[in-house]
C-alpha positions in Angstrom: 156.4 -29.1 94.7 156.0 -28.5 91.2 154.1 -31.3 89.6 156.7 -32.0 87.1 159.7 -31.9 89.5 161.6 -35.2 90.5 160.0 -36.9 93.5 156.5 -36.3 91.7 155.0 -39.3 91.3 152.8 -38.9 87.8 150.8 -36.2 89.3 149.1 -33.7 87.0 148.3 -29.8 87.8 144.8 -31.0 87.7 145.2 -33.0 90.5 143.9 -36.2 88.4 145.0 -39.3 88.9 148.8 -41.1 88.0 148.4 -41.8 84.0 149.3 -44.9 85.2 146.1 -45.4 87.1 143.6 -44.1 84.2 140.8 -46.0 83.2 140.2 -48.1 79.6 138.0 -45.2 78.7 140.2 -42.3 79.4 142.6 -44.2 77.2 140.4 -44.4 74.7 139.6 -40.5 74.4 143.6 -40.0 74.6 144.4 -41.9 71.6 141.1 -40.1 69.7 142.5 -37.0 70.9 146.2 -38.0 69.5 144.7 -38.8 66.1 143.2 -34.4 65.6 146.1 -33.4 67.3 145.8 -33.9 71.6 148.5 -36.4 71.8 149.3 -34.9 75.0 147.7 -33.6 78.3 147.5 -30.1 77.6 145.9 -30.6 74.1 142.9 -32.8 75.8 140.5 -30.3 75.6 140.3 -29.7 71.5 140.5 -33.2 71.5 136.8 -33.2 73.6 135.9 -30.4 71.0 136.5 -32.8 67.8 134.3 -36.2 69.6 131.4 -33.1 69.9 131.7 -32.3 66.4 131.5 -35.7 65.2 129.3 -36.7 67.3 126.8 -33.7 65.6 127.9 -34.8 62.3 127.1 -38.9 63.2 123.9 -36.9 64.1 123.4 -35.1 61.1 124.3 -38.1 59.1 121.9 -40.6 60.5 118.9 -38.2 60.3 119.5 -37.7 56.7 118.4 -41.1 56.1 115.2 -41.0 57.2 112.2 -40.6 54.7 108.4 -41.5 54.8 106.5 -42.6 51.6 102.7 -41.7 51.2 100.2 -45.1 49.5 100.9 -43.4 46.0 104.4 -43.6 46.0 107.5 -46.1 45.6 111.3 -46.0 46.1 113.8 -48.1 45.0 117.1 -48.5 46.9 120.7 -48.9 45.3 123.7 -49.6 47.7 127.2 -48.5 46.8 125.1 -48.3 42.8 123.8 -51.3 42.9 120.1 -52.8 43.5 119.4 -53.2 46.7 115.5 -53.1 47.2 112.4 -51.7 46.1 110.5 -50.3 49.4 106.9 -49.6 49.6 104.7 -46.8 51.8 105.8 -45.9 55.3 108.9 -44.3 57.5 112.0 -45.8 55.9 115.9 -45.4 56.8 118.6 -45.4 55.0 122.2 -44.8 55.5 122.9 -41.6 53.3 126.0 -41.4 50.9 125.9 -45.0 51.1 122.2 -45.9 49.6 120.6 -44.1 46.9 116.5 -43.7 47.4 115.1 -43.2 44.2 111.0 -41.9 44.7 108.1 -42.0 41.9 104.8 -41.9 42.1 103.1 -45.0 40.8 99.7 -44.5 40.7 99.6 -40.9 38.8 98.2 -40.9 35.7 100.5 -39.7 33.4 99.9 -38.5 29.5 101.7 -37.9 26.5 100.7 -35.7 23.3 102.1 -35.9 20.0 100.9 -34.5 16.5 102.3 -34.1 13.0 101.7 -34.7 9.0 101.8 -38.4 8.2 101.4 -40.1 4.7 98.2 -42.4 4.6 98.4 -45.8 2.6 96.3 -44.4 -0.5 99.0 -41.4 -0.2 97.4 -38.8 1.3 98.7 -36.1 4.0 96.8 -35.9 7.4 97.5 -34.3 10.4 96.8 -36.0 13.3 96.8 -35.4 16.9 97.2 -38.2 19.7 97.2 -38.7 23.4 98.7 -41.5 25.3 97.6 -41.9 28.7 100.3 -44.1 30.9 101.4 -45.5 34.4 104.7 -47.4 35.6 104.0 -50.9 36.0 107.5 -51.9 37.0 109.8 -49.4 39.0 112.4 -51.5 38.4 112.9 -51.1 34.7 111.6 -47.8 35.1 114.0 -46.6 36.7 117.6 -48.5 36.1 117.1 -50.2 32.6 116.3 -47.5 30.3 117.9 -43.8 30.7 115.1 -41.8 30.0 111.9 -43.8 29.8 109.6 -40.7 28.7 111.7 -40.1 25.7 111.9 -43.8 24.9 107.8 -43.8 24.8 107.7 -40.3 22.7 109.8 -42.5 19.9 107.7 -45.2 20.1 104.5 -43.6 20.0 105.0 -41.8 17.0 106.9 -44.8 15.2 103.4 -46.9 16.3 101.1 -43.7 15.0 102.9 -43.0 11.5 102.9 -47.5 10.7 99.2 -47.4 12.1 98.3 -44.4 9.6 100.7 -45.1 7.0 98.2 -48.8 7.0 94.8 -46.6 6.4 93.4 -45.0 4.0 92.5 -41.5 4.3 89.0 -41.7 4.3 89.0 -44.4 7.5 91.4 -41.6 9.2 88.9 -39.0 8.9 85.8 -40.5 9.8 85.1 -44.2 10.7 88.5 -45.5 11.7 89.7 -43.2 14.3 89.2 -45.9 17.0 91.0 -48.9 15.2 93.9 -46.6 14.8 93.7 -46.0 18.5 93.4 -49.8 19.3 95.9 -50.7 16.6 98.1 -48.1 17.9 98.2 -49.0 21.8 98.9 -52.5 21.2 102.0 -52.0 18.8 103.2 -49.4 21.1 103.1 -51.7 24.3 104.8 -54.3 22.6 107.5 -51.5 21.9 107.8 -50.3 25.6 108.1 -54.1 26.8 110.8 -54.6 24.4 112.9 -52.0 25.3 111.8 -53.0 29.3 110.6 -49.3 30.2 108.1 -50.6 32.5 105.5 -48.5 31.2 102.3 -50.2 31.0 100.0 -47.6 28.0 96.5 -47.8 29.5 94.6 -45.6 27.0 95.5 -44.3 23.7 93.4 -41.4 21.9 93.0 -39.8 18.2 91.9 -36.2 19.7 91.9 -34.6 15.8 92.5 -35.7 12.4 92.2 -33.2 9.2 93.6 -33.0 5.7 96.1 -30.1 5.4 94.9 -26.4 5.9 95.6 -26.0 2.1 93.0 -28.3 1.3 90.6 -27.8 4.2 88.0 -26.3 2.5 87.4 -28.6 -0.3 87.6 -31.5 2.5 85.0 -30.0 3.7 82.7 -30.1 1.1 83.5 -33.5 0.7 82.3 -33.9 4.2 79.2 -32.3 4.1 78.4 -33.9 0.6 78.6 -37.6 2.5 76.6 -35.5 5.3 74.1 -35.1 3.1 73.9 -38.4 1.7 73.4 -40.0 4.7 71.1 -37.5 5.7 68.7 -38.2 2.7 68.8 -42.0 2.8 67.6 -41.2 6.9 65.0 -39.6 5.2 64.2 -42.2 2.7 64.6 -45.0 5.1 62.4 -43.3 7.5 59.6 -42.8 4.8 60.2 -46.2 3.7 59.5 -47.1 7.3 56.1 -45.2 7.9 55.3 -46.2 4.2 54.9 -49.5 3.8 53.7 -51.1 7.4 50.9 -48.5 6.8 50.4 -49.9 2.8 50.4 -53.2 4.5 47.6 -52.5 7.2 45.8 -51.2 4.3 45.8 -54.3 2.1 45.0 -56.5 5.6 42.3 -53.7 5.9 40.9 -54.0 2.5 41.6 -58.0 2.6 39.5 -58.3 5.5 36.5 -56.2 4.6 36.8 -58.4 1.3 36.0 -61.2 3.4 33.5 -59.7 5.4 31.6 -59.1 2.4 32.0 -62.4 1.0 30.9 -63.7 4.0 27.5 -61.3 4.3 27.1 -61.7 0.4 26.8 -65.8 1.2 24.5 -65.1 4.3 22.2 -62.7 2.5 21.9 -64.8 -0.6 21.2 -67.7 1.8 18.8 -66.3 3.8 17.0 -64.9 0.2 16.8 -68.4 -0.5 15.6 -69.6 2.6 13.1 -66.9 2.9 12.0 -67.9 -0.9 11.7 -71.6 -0.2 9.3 -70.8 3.0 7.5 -67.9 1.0 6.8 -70.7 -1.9 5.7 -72.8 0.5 3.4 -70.4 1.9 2.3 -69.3 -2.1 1.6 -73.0 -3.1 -0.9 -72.9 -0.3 -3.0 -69.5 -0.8 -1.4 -68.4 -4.1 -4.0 -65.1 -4.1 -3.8 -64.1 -0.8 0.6 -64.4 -0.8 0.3 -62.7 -4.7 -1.7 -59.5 -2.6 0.2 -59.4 0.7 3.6 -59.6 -1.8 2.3 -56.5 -3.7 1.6 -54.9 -0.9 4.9 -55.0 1.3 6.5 -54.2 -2.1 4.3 -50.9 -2.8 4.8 -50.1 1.0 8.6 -50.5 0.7 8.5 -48.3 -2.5 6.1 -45.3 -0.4 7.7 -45.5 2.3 10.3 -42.9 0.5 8.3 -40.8 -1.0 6.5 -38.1 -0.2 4.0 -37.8 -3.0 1.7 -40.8 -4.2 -0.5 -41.1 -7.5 -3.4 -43.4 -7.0 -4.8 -45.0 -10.1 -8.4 -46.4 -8.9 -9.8 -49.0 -11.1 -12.2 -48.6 -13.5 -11.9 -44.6 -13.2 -10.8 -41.8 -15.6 -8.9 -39.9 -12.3 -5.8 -40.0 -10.5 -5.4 -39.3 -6.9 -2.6 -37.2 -5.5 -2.3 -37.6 -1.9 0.6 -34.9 -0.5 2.0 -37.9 2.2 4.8 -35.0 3.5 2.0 -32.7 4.4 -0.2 -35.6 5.6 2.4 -36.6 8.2 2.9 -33.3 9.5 -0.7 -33.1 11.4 -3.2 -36.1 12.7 -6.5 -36.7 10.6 -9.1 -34.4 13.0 -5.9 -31.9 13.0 -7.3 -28.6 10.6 -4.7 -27.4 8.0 -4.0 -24.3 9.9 -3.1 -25.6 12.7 0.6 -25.6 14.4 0.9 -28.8 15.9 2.8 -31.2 13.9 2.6 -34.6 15.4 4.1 -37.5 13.3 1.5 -40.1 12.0 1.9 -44.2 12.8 2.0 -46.5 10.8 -1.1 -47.6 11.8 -3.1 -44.4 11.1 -1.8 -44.2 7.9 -3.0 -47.7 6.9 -6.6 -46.8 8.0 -6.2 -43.2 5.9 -5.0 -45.3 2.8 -8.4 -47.5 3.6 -10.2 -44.5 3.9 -9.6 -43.0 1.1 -9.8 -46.1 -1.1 -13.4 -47.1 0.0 -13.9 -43.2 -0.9 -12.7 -43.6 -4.5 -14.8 -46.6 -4.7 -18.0 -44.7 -4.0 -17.3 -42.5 -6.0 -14.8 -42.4 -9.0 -15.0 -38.8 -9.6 -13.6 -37.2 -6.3 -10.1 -37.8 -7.9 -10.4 -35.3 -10.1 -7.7 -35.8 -12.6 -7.5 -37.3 -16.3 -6.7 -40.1 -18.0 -3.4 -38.2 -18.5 -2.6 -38.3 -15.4 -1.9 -41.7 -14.7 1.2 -42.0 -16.6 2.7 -39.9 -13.9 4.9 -41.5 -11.8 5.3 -41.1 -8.4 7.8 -38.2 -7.3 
């Protein structure tokens, strides 16, 4: 019988059940399948085809919302364009076509360069060269209340650069005041950025290179090396000045203290003098002959003792005596003339030659051998 012929009761050439009899879940899958087109029996089998393809493209769709972010990174999340959340490191989903993930890196230190001719406040031209470097501080602003954040920072460096150098002279932008245009220039420029809520935070700011215009380059320079110079030579002076006067003032302490030194042995000598004096006047006042010859002679010795010839005047004689005292030191008394050996007389054998000698002249007046003449010569 054929299975659509009266007397069939809701058979099907599959030999499945009565549609009567089908389960909730069967008649779920025929009404999917009526919906692309398999309203009826014989169309079931595209309608399996179109549950496999969406079931792929449910797939496809969920694994497109998976993303990982490293430590450095962010992401903030809209829904349907709106805010939703700002996520932070780690595997994330989110359902695509419906959230937005935007990524940035917030740790990266980013930089910025700009240079150009500015007028300075004494109205000069300089070029000047600057570097910004930068991070995002919020990733909020960053990234949904300004358009283009980088662009917004470009304009506000160089309106902060050209009011810092349009506020200093040219001199101060050339040499010395690179760094408070630096300083001046990253604080005005953050106050720019958090006005217009970039969420930049500026975290250095450098003048790489400031010069006059190439048309007057060289004649900066000489002005350059001519304040080069001048600081150069008052280094030199001050360093002069320096080893100059702590050595002028160890020379007056020097001289000062051997001043003092002398007044000092100039007070001992003249008081020892005195006290020598005082006990030789005592000693006079006793034996006034005997101190009158021992006085004369220490003084005579003093005055011999250096010279090397000596006139002797005896009294109550027409001669001098020469006595040669260099040669007489050079050998002992029994020593002959000739000989080579030289030993130094004492003191003591030259008070008994003087002794000697004057006994001799005593005896006998004429062994001097000289003329009345000859005492007016002094000794040599």
């Amino acid at each position: 019988m054929a299975w659509n012929e009266p007397g069939n009761k809701g058979g099907n050439p599959w030999g499945g059940p009565p549609r009567g009899n089908r389960n909730e879940a069967q008649e779920l899958f025929d009404k999917l399948g009526g919906l692309f087109g398999g309203g009826s029996d014989d169309e079931a089998p595209t309608g399996k085809l179109a549950l496999l393809v969406i079931a792929v493209l449910l797939v496809l769709w969920a694994g497109l919302g998976f993303y990982q972010l490293d430590e450095q990174k962010r992401a903030v999340v809209l829904r349907l364009g709106a805010f939703h959340e700002i996520v932070g490191p780690g595997f994330h989903w989110n359902p695509p076509f419906i959230d937005t993930v935007i990524k940035e890196n917030v740790t990266q230190q980013r930089s910025y360069t700009t240079q150009g001719a500015m007028l300075t406040e004494d109205e000069n031209i300089v070029e000047v060269q600057l570097s910004v470097q930068y991070n995002i501080g919020d990733l909020r602003k960053f990234t949904l209340h300004i358009r283009e954040p980088e662009h917004a920072l470009a304009e506000a460096t160089d309106s902060a650069l050209r009011h810092a150098i349009g506020s200093s002279k040219m001199d101060d932008v050339l040499t010395t005041g690179r760094d408070k245009i630096a300083a001046e220039v990253q604080s005005r420029l953050q106050r720019y950025l958090d006005a217009y809520q970039t969420g930049i935070v500026v975290t250095t700011v450098n003048v790489e290179r400031t010069q006059p215009p190439s048309a007057v380059q060289a004649a900066f320079d000489d002005v350059i090396k001519a304040r080069e110079d001048e600081q150069r030579v008052q280094n030199e002076a001050q360093t002069y000045a320096n080893a100059v006067v702590p050595e002028a003032r160890g020379m007056a302490k020097r001289v000062h203290e051997e001043a003092l030194a002398y007044r000092d042995r100039a007070i001992a000598r003249a008081q020892g003098e005195a006290t020598r004096f005082e006990a030789l006047l005592a000693e006079y006042q006793k034996a006034p002959a005997v101190t009158r010859e021992r006085l004369y002679l220490e003084t005579m010795q003093e005055i011999y003792a250096s010279n090397s010839k000596v006139l002797v005047d005896v009294q109550n004689g027409n001669n001098m005596l020469y006595l040669p005292l260099d040669q007489l030191r050079q050998r002992t008394p029994t020593q002959p003339a000739g000989s080579t050996a030289s030993p130094n007389l004492s003191q003591t054998d030259m008070d008994t030659l003087s002794k000697l000698l004057e006994e001799k002249l005593r005896t006998n007046p004429q062994a001097g051998g000289r003329s009345d003449s000859g005492r007016r010569r002094e000794a040599r």
